[in-house]
N, C-alpha and C positions, 0 to 999 in steps of 0.2 A: 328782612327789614327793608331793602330793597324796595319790592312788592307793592310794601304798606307807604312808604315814601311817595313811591309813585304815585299811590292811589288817593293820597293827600295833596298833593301837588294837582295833580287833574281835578280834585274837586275844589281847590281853591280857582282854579284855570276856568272851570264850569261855572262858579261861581260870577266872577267877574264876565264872561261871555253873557250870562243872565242879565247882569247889570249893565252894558253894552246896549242889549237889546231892550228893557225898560226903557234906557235914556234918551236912547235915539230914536226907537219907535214907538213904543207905547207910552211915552211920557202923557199924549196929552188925551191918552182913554182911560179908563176906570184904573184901572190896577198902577198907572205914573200917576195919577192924579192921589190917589189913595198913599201914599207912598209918602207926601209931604203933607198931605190936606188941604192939595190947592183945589179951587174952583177952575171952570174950564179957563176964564178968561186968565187964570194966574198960571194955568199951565202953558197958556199959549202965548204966554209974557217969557216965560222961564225956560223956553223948548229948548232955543238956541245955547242955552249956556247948560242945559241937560246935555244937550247932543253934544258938547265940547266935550261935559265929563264921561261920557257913556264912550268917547272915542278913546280919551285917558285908560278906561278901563280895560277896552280892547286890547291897548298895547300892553298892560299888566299880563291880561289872556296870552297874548299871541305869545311874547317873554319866556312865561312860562310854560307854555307848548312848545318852543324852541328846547328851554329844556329838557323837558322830557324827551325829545327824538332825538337830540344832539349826543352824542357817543363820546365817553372819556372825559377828559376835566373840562370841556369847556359845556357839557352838559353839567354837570354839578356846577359848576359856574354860575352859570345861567339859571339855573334854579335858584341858587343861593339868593345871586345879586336880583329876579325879580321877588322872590318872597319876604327879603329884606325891602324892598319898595311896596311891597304891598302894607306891611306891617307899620313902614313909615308912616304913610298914606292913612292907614285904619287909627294908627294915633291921633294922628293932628285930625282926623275926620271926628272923631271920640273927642275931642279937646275943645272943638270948634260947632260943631253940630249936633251930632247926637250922641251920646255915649250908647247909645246900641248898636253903635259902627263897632264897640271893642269885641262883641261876640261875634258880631257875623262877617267880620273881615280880620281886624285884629287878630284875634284867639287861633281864628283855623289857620292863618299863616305863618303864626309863631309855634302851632305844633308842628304844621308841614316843615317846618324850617328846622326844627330839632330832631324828627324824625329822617331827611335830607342830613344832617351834619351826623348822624348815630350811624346810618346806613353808609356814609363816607362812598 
């Protein structure tokens, strides 16, 4: 269980590294622009405050990449307390923007997070 923990936690970690790189770099080409359904001149209004959240994200990433290498309880720790902020994060994201924030951030953090507290 282990394993499968881990290998949840690294894809939610991939995850937000993905989202990182949209916000900061590719916000203002095809695939960031697509992403909200801005035109060029709305992505190049919005970059600055993508790059804020896209850096947000990083730190979600990097958290839970800490986890994962970190050895003993403060690796479970650290898993715990970022996948609990990630989940926070995917709520209010779902509550306030899109409700397709609950599957593609939400959902895989709240199993990573059950599958983390099973594997102990």
């Amino acid at each position: 269980m282990k394993v499968v923990a881990g290998i949840l936690v690294g894809a939610v970690a991939a995850f937000h590294i993905y989202v990182l790189v949209l916000e900061m770099f590719l916000w203002r080409g095809p695939r960031g622009r697509a992403l909200h359904g801005l035109d060029a001149d709305g992505a190049r209004i919005t970059a600055p405050l993508a790059a804020n959240q896209g850096l947000y994200n990083g730190f979600l990433a990097a958290g839970l990449v800490w986890g994962l290498i970190a050895s003993g309880p403060t690796g479970f720790q650290a898993r715990v307390f970022f996948l609990c902020c990630v989940i926070l994060a995917g709520a209010y994201g779902a509550a306030t923007a899109s409700r397709k924030i609950l599957f593609v951030q939400f959902l895989p953090a709240a199993v990573a997070l059950v599958a983390v507290l099973v594997a102990g």
